[in-house]
C-alpha positions as CSV (number, residue, x, y, z in Angstrom):
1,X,55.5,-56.5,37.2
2,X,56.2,-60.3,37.2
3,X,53.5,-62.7,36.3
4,X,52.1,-63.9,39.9
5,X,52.1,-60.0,41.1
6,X,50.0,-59.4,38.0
7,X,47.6,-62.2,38.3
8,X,47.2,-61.1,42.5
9,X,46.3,-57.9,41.6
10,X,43.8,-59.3,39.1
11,X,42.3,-61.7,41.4
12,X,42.2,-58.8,44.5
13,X,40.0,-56.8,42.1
14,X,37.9,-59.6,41.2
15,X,37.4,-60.4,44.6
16,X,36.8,-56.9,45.1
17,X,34.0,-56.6,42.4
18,X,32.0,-59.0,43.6
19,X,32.0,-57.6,46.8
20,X,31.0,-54.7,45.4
21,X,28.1,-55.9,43.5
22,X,26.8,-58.2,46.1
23,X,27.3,-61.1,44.8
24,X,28.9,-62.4,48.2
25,X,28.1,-60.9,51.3
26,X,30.6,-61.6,54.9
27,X,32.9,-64.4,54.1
28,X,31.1,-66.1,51.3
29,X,32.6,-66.8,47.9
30,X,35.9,-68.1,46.8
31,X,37.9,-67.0,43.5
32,X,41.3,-68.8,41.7
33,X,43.6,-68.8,38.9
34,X,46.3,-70.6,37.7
35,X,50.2,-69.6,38.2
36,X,52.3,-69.6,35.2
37,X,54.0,-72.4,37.1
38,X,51.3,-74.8,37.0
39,X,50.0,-73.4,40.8
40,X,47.0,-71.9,41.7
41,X,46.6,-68.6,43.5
42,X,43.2,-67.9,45.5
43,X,41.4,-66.3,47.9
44,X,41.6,-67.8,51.7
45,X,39.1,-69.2,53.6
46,X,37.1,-67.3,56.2
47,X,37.8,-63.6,54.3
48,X,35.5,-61.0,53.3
49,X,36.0,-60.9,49.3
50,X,35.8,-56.8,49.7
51,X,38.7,-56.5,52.0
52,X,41.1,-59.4,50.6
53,X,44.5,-57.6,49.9
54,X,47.4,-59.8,47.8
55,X,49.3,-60.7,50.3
56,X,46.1,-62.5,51.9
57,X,46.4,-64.6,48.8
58,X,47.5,-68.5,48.8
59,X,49.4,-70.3,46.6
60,X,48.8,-74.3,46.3
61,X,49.8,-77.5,44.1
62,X,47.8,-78.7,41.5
63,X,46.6,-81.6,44.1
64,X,46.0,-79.0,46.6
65,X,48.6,-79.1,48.7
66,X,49.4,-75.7,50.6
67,X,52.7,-73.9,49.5
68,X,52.3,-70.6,50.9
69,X,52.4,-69.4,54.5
70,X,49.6,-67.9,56.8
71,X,45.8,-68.3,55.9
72,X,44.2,-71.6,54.7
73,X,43.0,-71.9,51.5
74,X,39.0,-72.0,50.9
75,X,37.3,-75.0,52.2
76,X,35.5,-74.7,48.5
77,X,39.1,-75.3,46.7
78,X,37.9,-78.8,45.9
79,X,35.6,-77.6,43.2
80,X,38.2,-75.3,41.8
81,X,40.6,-78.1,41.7
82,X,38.3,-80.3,40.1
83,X,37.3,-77.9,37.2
84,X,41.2,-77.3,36.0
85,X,41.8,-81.2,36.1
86,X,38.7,-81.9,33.9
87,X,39.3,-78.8,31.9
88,X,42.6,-77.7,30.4
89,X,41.3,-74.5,28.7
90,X,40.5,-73.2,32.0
91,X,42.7,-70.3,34.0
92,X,40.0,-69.0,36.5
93,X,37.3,-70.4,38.8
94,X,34.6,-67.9,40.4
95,X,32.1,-69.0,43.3
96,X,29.6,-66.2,44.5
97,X,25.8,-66.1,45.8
98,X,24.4,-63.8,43.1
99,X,20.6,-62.8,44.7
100,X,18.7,-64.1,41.9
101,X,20.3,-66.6,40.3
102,X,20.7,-68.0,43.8
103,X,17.3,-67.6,44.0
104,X,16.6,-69.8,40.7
105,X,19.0,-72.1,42.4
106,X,17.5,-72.7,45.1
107,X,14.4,-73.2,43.6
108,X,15.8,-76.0,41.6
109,X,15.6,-74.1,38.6
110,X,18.3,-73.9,36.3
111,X,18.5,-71.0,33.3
112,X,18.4,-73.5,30.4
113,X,16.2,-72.0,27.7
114,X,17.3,-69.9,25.4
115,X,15.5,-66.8,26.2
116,X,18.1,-63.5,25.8
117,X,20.2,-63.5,22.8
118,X,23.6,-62.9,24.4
119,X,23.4,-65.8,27.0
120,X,23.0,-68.3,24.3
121,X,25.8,-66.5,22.4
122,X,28.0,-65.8,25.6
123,X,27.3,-68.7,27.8
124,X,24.7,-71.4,26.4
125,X,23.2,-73.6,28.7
126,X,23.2,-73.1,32.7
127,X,22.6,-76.4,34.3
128,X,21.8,-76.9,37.6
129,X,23.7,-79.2,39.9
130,X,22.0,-81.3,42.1
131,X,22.1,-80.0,45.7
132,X,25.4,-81.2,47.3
133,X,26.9,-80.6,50.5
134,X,29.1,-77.0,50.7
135,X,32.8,-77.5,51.9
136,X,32.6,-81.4,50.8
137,X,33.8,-83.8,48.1
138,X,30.3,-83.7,46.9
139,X,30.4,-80.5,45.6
140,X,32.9,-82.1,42.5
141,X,30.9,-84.7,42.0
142,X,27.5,-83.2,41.7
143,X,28.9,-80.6,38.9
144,X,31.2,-83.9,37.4
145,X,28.0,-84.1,34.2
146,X,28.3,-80.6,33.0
147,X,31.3,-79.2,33.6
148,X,33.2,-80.1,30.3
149,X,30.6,-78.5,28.5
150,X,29.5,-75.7,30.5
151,X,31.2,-72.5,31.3
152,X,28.6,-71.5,34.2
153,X,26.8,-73.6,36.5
154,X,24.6,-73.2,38.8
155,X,24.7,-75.4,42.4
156,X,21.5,-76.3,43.9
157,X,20.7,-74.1,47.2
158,X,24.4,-72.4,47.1
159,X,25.1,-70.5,44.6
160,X,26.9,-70.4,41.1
161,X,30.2,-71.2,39.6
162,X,32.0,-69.7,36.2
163,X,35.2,-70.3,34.7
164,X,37.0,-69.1,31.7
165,X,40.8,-68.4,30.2
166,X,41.2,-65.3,32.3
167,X,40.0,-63.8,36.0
168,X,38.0,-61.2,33.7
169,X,36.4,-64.0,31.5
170,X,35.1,-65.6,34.8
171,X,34.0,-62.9,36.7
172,X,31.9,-61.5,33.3
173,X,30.4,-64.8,32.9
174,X,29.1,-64.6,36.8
175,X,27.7,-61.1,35.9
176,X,26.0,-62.4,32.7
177,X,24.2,-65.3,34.8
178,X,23.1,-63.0,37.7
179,X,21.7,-60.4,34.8
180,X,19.9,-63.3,32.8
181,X,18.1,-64.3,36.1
182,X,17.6,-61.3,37.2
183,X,15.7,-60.5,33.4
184,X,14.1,-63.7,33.5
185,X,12.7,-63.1,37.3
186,X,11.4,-60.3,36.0
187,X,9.7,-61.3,32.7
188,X,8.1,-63.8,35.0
189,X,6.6,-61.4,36.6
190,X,5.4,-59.8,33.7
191,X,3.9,-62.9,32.7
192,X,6.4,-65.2,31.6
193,X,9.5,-65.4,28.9
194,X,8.9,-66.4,25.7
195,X,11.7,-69.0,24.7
196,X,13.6,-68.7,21.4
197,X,12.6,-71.1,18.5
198,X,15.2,-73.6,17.6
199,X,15.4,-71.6,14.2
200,X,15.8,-68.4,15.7
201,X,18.9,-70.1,17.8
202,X,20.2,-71.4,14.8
203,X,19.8,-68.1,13.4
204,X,21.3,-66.0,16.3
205,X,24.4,-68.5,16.5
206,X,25.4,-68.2,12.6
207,X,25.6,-65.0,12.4
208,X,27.9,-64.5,15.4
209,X,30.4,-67.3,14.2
210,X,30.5,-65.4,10.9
């Protein structure tokens, strides 16, 4: 199987998955990677994630120019694009509406404390963006003061974005952030989370670069 079958049939099932799990619904949600060529293959625009097949799929230029035939790409490939200029490590972009940390979102409320041992291990910090305008140049700029240090960020009133070296990497960073809201929801409800000690951090992050 060549390379850009390979990676379609990765980013179909990622697509797929987070249809699956909810974390889009209709249309919603956008997913990318980059070609071996220096390209990017993603989703199109106005596509439900859970029915997205490869030949749906759309190839474009680094500066976002369309090289493949048929659909459009997502009006959301702005942010994608912006994420593998300012980060070189980078081979996959994920954008869904997980329920809760949507939810968090939208409260302007980003997951920031370290509270559950394998998001400060797995992910760190999730800052929330300010709230910017979907489908607009905005969307770049309000994600421009965390996205060289964060892996997972979380957009105000829209929903979440992860990247990471593969399609897997990304998509498993999107699950951890909808399960650490979903925990933290709930120990709110319980009475509220008690946040890790800056020596228990340091603790917790020694002994898994060991």
């Amino acid at each position: 199987m060549s390379p850009h079958a390979d990676l379609a049939r990765l980013l179909v099932s990622v697509s797929h998955r987070l249809y699956e799990r909810g974390f889009v619904t209709a249309n919603d949600g956008n997913v990318s990677a980059l070609l071996p060529n220096g390209n990017i293959l993603a989703t199109p625009t106005s596509m439900n994630k859970g029915s997205v097949g490869e030949s749906d799929l759309v190839e474009l230029a680094p500066d976002g120019a369309l090289i493949s035939s048929g659909r459009g790409a997502s009006s959301e490939i702005g942010m994608h694009l912006f994420i593998y200029r300012e980060r070189a490590d980078v081979q996959a972009v994920v954008h869904a509406h997980p329920t809760y940390a949507t939810g968090f979102a939208a409260a302007r409320i980003g997951l920031t404390e370290p509270v559950f041992p394998e998001v400060v291990v797995g992910l760190g910090r999730i800052p929330l963006a300010s709230y910017a305008t979907p489908s607009t140049h905005e969307v770049a700029e309000s994600i421009a003061p965390f996205v060289k240090e964060a892996n997972a960020i979380m957009l105000a009133n829209h929903g979440v974005v992860t990247y990471g070296k593969s399609l897997d990497d990304a998509y498993y960073k999107m699950e951890k952030v909808e399960h650490a809201a979903h925990m933290l929801f709930v120990a709110r409800m319980l009475g509220g989370e008690r946040v890790l000690s800056g020596g228990e951090v340091g603790k917790l992050l020694s002994t898994f670069k060991k």
